[in-house]
C-alpha positions in Angstrom: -116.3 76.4 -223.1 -113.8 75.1 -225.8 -111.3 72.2 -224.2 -108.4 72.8 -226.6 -106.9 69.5 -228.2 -103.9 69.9 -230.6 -103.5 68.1 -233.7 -100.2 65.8 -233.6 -98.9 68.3 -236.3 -95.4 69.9 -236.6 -94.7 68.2 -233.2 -91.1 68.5 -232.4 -89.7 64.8 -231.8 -88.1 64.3 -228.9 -85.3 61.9 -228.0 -84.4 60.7 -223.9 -81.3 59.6 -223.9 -79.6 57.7 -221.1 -77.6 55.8 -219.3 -79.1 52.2 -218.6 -83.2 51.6 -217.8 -83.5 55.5 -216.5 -84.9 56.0 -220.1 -88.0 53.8 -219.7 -88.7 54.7 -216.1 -89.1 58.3 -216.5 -90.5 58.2 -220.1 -93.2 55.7 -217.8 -93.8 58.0 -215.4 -94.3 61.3 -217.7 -96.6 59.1 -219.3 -98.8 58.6 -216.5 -98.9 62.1 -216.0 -99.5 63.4 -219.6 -101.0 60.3 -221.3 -99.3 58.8 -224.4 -97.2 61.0 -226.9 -96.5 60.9 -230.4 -92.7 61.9 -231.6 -91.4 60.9 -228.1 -88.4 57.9 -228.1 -86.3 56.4 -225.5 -82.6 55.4 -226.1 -81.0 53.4 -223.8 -76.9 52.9 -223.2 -76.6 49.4 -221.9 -73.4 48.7 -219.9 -72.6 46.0 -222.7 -73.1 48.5 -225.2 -70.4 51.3 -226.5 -71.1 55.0 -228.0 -71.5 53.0 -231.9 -74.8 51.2 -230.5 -76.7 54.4 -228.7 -75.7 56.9 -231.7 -77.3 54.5 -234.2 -80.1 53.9 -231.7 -81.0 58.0 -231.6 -80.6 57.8 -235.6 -83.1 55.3 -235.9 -85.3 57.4 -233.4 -84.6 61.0 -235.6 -85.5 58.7 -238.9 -89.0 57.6 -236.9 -90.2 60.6 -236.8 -93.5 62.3 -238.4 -94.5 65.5 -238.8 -91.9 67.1 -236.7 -90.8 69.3 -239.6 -87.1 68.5 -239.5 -87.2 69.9 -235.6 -85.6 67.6 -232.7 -85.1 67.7 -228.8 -82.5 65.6 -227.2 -83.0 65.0 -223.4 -80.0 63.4 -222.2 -79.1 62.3 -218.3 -75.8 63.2 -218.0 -73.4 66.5 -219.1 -70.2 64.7 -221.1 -71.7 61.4 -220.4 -71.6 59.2 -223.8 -75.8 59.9 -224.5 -75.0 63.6 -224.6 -71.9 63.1 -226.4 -73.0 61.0 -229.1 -76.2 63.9 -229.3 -73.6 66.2 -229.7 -72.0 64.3 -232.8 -75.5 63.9 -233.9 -76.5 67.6 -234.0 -73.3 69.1 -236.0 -74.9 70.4 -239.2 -78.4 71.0 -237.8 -77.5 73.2 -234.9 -80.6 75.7 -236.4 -83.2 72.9 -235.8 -82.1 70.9 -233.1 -80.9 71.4 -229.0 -79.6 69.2 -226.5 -80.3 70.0 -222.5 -78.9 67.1 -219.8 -79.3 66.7 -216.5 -83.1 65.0 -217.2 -85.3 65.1 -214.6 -89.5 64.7 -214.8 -90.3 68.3 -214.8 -88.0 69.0 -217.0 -89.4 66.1 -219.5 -93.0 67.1 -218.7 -93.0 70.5 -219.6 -91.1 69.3 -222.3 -94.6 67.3 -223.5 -96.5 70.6 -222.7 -94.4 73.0 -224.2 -95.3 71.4 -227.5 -98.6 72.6 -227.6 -97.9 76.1 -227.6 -94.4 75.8 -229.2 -93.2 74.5 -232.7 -89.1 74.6 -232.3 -86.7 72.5 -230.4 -84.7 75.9 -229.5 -88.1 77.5 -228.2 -88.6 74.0 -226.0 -85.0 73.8 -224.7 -85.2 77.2 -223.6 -88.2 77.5 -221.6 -87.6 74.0 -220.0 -84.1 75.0 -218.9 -85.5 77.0 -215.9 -88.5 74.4 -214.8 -85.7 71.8 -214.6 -84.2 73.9 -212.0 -87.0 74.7 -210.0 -87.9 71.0 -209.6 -85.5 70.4 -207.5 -86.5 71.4 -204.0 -86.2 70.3 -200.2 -88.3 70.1 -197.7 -88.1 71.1 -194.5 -87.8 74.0 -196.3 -85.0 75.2 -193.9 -82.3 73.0 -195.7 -82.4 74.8 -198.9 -79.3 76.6 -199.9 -79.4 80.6 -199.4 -79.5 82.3 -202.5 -78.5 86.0 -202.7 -81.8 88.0 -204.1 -81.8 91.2 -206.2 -84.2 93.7 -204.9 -87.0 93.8 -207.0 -88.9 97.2 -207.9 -92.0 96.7 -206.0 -95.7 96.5 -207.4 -97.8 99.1 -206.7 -100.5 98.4 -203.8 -103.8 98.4 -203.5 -105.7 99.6 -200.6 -108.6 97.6 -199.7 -110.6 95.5 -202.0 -112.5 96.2 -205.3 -115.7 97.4 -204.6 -119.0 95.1 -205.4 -120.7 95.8 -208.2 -117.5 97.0 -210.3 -117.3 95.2 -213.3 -114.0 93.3 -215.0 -113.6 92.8 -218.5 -117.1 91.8 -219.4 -118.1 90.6 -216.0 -117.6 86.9 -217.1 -116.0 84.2 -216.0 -114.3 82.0 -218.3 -114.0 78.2 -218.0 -111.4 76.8 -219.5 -112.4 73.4 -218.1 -114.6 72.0 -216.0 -113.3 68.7 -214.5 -114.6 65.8 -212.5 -111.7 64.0 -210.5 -111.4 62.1 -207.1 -108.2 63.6 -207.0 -108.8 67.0 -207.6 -105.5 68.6 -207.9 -102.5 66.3 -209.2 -100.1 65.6 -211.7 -102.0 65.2 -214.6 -104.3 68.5 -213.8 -101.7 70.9 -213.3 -99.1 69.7 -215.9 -101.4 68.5 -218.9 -104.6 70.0 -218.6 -103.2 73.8 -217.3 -100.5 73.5 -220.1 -103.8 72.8 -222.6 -106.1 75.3 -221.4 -104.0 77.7 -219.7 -106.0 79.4 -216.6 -105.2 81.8 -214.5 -107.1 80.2 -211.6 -107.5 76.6 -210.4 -110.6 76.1 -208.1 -111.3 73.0 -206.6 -115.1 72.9 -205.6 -116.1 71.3 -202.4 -117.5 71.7 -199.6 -115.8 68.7 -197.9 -112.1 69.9 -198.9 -112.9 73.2 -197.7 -113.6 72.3 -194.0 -110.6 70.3 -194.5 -107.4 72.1 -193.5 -104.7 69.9 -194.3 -106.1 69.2 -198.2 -106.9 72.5 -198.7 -103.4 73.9 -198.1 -102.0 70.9 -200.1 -103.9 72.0 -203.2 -102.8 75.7 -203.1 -99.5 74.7 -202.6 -99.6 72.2 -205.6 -100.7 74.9 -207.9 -98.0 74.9 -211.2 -96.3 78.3 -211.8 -98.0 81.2 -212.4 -101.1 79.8 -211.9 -103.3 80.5 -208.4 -105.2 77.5 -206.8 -108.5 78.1 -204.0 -110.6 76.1 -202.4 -113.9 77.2 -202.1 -117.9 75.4 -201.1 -119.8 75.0 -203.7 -122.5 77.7 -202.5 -119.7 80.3 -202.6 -118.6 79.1 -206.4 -122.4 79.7 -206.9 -122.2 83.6 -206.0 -118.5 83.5 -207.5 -120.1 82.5 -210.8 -122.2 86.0 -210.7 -119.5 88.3 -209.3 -118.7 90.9 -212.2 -115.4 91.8 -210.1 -114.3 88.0 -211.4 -114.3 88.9 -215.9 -110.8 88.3 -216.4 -110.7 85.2 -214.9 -110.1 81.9 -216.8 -110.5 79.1 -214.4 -110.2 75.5 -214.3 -112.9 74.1 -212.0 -112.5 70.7 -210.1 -115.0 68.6 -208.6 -114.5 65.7 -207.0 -118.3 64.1 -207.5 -121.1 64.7 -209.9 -123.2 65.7 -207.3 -121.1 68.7 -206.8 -120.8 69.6 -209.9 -124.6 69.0 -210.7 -125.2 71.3 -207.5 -123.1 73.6 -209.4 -124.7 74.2 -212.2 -128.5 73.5 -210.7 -127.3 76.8 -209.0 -126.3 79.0 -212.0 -122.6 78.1 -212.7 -122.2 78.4 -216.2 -120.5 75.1 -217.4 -121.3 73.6 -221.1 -119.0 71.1 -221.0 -117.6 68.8 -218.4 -114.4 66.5 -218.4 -114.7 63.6 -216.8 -111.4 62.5 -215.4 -111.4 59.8 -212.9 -114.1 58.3 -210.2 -112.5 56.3 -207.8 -113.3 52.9 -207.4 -115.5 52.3 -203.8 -118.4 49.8 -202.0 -121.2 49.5 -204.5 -119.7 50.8 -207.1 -118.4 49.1 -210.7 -115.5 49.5 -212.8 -116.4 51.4 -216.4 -113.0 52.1 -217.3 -109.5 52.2 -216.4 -110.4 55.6 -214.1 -114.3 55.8 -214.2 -116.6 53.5 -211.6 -119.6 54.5 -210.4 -123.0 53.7 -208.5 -126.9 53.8 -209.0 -126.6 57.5 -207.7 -123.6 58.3 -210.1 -125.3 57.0 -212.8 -128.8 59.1 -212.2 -126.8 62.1 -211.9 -125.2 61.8 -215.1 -128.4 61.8 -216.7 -129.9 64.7 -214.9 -126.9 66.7 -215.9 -127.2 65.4 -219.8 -130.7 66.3 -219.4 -129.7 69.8 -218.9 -128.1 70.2 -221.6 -124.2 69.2 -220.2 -122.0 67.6 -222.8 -118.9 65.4 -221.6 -115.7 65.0 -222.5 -114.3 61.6 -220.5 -110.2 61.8 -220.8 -107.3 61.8 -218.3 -105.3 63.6 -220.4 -105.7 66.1 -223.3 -103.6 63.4 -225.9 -106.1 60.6 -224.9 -108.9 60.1 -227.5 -112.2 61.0 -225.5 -114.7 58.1 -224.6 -118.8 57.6 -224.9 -120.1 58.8 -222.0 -123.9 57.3 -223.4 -122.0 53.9 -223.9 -120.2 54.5 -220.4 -124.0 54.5 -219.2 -125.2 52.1 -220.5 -122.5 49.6 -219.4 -122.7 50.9 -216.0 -126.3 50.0 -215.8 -126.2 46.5 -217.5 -123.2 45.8 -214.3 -125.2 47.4 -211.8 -128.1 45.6 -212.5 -126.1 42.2 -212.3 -124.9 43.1 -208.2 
């Protein structure tokens, strides 16, 4: 397994342009979501200022940039508001390398961030965040939303009954596109960042405790991103999963929420190589590594069984972070365990 990690290369710059403080905030939040970006700067329209003082502001920001071969993205809040206006001026002569789309919102912005992974112009970007922008916005109870007229749609064949055992799919493989160890399991920074870098077809959070758990189990299927399917499943059944030839064209992103799961995991035949470590949450008897990582005696001596089988690690939140020492994260968690 290959955890895929672009080079800040060709990156298309992108400029968030706004009325008052709404610039930082969101830019903030993204950030805790996707990690820190390069090419990414915020341009505020104070109510002291005029149109003059944010249009020299987004020049400043389109003269920062590196690497984004000539190609820029303005996110602005407001449709006719002076941020998009002053864009507009901005953009007159380079209408084949640069786009404007307003009416900002966070999943608009991050898929914005992931979108540049897979995509190199600012027309490409504008155009596929267009839609996601849209379907953010949503209501729940779920009976307020607004009716919307549907074309009939030609219907998929069906299938009668399930594939029999034994059959085998593509080569009979799974493929792990990452293996991930977060408390959380299923959030923001999982199925934004991490399913925009690795792109599966399946998210599987690995627990046995989740899975007798009704209410978190349905609230990770239902955070699944688009496109993508999320499950639940106990880590025995992952086991027999993991040998299932029906399963060879499957790419799946695997959560656990301990080591000890995932350690159980593999101990049982699931074939992982490589293992993200994301975030531990901090609890009684354990210690603070890092800004996401604590652990205890038993954390520690699980780490080391799974190194001893051959596991390596990748510790990051986020596929832009650069990755940790998970042999230096050791070692300080015994030198502060040994002090309690």
């Amino acid at each position: 397994m290959q955890i895929y990690r672009k080079e800040v290369k060709n990156m298309v710059g992108i400029i968030i342009a706004t009325h008052g403080d709404f610039a930082d905030g969101i830019f903030q939040s993204a950030q805790m979501i996707f990690g820190e970006q390069e090419n990414v700067k915020t341009c505020k329209l104070m109510p002291s200022e005029g149109p003059d003082d944010i249009r020299a502001k987004m020049q400043n920001a389109i003269d920062s940039f590196v690497d984004n071969n000539g190609e820029v993205l303005f996110l602005t809040d407001l449709w006719s508001g002076t941020p998009f206006n002053q864009a507009s001026a901005l953009i007159e002569g380079h209408e084949d390398k640069w786009a404007i789309v307003s009416g900002l919102n966070l999943p608009m912005l991050v898929e914005a961030y992931g979108s540049r992974f897979a995509m190199n112009t600012a027309h490409e970007i504008a155009a596929n965040i267009v839609g996601l922008g849209r379907d953010g916005i949503k209501v729940k109870p779920e009976s307020l939303e607004p009716e919307v007229e549907q074309t009939p749609a030609v219907s998929a064949p069906k299938i009668n009954g399930s594939i029999p055992e034994g059959t085998v799919i593509g080569d009979g493989k799974i493929k792990y596109v990452l293996a991930r160890i977060d408390t959380r399991l299923l959030h923001g920074q999982v199925s934004t960042a991490w399913t925009k870098s690795v792109s599966p077809n399946r998210i599987i959070a690995v627990s046995d405790s989740v899975a007798k758990d009704e209410l978190r189990k349905n609230m990770i299927e239902q955070a699944a991103p688009p496109g993508v399917k999320a499950h639940v499943v106990p880590i025995d059944k992952m086991i027999k999963v993991d040998k299932d030839t029906r399963f060879g064209n499957t790419k799946a992103l695997l959560l656990f929420e301990t080591p000890q799961d995932a350690l159980r995991a593999i101990e049982g035949g699931v074939n992982i190589e490589t293992l993200n470590l994301g975030s531990m949450a901090h609890s009684n008897g354990k210690v603070a590594l890092t800004r996401s990582v604590s652990m205890d005696q038993d954390d520690v001596e699980t780490f080391e069984k799974l190194i001893n089988l051959g596991v390596k690690f990748d510790v990051r939140k986020v596929p832009s972070d650069s990755p940790e020492n998970i042999d230096q994260i050791l070692k300080k968690a015994k030198v502060e365990l040994a002090k309690k």
